[in-house]
N, C-alpha and C positions, 0 to 999 in steps of 0.2 A: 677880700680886702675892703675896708670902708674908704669909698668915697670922701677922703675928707683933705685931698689937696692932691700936687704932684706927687706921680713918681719919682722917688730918690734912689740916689746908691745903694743907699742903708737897704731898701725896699728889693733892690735888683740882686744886688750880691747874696743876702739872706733870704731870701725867698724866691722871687720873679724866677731870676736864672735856671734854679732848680724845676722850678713849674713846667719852665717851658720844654726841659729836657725829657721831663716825665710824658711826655705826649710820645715821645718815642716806644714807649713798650707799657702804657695803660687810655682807659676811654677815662678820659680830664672831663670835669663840670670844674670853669671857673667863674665865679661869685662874684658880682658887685654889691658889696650888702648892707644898700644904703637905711633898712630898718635899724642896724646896728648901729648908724652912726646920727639916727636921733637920741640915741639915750646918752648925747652929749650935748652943748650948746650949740646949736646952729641955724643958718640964713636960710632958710628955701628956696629961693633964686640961686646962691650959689651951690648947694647942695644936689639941684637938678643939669648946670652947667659941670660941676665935678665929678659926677657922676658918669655922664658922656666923654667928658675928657676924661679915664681911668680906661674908660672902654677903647678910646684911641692908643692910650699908653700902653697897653696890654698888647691891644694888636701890634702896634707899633714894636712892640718889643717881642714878638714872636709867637703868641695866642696865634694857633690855626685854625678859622670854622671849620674848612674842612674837615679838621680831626677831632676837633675837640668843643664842647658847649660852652659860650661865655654867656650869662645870662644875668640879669639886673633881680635883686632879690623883691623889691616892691613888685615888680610882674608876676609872681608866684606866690598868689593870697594862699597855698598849702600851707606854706612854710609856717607862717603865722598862726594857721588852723590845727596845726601838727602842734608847733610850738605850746598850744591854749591844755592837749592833752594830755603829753607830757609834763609840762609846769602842773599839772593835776596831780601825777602820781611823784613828782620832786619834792620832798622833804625842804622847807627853808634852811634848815642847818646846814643841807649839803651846798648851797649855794652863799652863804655868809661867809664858808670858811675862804671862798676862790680870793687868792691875792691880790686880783687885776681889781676883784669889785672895791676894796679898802682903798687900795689906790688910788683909783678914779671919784670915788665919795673924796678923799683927802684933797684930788686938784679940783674939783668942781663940788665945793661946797653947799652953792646955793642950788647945785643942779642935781640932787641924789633921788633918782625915782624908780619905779617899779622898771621898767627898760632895765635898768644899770644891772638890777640884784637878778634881776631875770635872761640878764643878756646869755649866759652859758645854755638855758636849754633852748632859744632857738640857734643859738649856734650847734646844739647838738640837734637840732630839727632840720638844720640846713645839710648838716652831714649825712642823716642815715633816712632823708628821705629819699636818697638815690642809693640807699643800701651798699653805699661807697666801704669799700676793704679797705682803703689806706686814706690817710691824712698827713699830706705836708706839711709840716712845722717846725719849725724855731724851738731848741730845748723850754725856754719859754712858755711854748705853747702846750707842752706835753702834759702839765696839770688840767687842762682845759679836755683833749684827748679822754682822758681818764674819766673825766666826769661824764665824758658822754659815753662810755664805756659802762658806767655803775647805769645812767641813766635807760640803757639799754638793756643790761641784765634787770635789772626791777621791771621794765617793758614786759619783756619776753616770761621773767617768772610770771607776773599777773595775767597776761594776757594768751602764752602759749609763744615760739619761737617765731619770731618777725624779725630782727633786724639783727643782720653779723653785727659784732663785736669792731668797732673798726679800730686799727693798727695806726701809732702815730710814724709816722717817717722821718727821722730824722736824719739830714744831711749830714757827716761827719763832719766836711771841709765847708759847711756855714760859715760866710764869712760875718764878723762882728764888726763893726764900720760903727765908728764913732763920731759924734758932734766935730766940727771942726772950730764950734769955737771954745766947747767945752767938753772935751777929748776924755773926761771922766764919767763921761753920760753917752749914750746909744745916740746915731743920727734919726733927727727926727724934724718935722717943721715946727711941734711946738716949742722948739729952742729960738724960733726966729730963721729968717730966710739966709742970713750970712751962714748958717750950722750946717747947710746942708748943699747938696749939689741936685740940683732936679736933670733926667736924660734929658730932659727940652734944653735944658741952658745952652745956648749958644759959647762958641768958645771962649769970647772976650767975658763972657760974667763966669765961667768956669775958672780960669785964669785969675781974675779978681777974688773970687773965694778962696780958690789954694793959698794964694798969696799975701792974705791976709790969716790963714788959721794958724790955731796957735801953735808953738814948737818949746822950745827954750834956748840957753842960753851957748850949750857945747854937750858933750859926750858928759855923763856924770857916772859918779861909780858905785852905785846903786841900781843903775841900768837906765834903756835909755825911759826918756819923759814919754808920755804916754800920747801927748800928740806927735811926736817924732814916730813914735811909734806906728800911730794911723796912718799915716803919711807914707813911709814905708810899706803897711800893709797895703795900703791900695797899690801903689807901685807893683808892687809883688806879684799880684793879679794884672793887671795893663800892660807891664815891661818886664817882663824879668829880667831880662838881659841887665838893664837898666838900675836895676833894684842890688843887684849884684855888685856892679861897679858900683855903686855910689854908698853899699854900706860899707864897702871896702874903707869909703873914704870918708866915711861915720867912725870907724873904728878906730884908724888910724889918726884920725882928730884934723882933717885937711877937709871934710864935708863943708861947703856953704848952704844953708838953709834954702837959700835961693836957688841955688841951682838943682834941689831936690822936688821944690814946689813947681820951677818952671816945667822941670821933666815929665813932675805927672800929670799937670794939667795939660800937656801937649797928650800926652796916654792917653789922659780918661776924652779929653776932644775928638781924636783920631776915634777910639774905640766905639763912641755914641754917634759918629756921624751917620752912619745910615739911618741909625732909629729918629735922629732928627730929620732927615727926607723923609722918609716914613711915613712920619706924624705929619708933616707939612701936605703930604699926598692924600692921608685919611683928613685932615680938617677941612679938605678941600669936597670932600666928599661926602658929609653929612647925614643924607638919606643911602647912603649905603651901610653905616655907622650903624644906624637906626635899623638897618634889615635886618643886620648880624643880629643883633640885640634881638628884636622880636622872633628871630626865628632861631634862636636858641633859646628864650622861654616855650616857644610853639613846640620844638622837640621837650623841653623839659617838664613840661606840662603832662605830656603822654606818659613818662614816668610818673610822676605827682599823683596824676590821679590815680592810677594805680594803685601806688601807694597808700593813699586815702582811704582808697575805697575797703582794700583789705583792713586797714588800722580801723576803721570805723565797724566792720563785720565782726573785729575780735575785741573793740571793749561795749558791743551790743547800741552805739549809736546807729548807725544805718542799717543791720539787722532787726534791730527792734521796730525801729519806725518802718520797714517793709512789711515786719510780720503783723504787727496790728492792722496796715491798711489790709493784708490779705482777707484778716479774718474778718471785716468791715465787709469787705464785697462779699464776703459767706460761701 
């Protein structure tokens, strides 16, 4: 995930949730991959403070060192080095067609550079240099999968078999969590900070966001509106109980709006309070923050190089350069 502000809903429900259940029955590498998130406009100061807070949030949210590696992608110059080789054997056509890149050239105009068109094979360099089987993702994300899939067979044809094929995972029950102020669009912070719920929110600006997103005006007969909708969904997940009774009372046309927004924001408060002790305990804590981090590149590294050393043996970079010096010494 890029560093590029709080954890949200949107963030937790479709993805986070899922990550952290995975550590039950696989060995997890999870990613802060703040390379990816210069091929957009950003601060440096905040970009290195965001970056440690995501690392809090993670944990905070159920990332276990014990079990699993969370490591910062700037501490692993492989990635980047992998990345330099692959972009070698990547056809530009196959990275023009990816939709995210068109998209992100269309909201950042003035900002369209090599990073952007290039972002797909270190994201495919971040995947199979731990020769990772599976990748969680968002349907969304399953074009992206694919590409490092092609990017892997043209690998292995030129070079001889190096890296599985890795398998996208997709969650069935993803949940889709919309903007709450514009409930026709995915939650996101680039909607602005009313759109979205961050886990840190304290309950009273939780509350204040519910209570202001958007809804309409009653039941309509075309189904319901589509922030009524959201609203509902999240309930769904927080309360069921909750969510039951009160579409009862959606349907039969006796729902007060208010009393749907109060219910969930008391949910979604109840259900993030421990992650906000959590976080209050990791922020207090700093240079512990900073251990995990480095010595999950420290273990990652040990793969990495590995890694390297073999990729460099099969397209005759560090093969080459060994064999000549031998024949030097004579």
């Amino acid at each position: 995930m890029r560093p590029t502000g709080e954890l949200h809903l949107g963030n937790y429900l479709g993805a986070v949730r899922n990550w952290i259940t995975l550590q039950d029955d696989y060995e997890c590498i999870y990613s802060i991959v703040d390379y990816h998130a210069i091929a957009s406009p950003f601060e440096p100061e905040e970009l290195s403070q965001r970056t440690i807070n995501l690392a809090i949030d993670f944990l905070a949210a159920g990332v276990d060192p014990e079990r699993s590696l969370l490591l910062v992608q700037s501490l692993m110059p492989e990635h980047t080095e992998l990345a330099w080789i692959l972009g070698s054997i990547t056809p530009v056509a196959w990275l023009e067609r990816v939709p995210t890149y068109k998209e992100k050239a269309a909201m950042q105009p003035d900002y369209v550079n090599l990073g952007l068109l290039a972002y797909p094979v270190l994201q495919a360099a971040d995947i199979i240099m731990y020769k990772a089987e599976v990748v969680p993702v968002g349907e969304d994300q399953v074009p992206h999968v694919e590409l490092t899939r092609e990017i892997v067979r043209r690998f292995n044809h030129m070079f001889g078999e190096t890296f599985p094929e890795p398998q996208a995972l997709v969650t069935e029950d993803t949940a889709r969590v919309k903007s709450l102020t514009e409930p026709d669009k995915k939650m996101s912070k680039s909607l602005g900070p009313r759109s979205y719920i961050a886990l840190s929110d304290e309950p009273q600006v939780v509350r204040e966001k519910i209570m202001k997103a958007v809804t309409d005006t009653g039941p309509r007969a075309e189904g319901m509106a589509p922030g009524v909708a959201n609203l509902f969904g999240l309930l769904q997940t927080f309360d069921p109980a909750a969510h039951e009774r009160l579409l009862v009372a959606y349907n039969d046309g006796s729902l007060r709006y208010v009393e749907l927004k109060e219910t969930l924001a008391e949910a979604v408060s109840q259900a993030f309070a421990p992650f906000r002790e959590r976080r209050q305990e990791l922020l207090a804590k700093p240079d512990y923050v900073k251990e995990i981090i480095l010595t999950g590149a420290r273990k990652a590294r040990e793969i990495a190089e590995a890694t390297m050393a073999e990729v460099k043996e099969r397209t005759g970079l560090q093969g080459a350069t060994l064999r000549g010096l031998a024949s030097l010494k004579g």
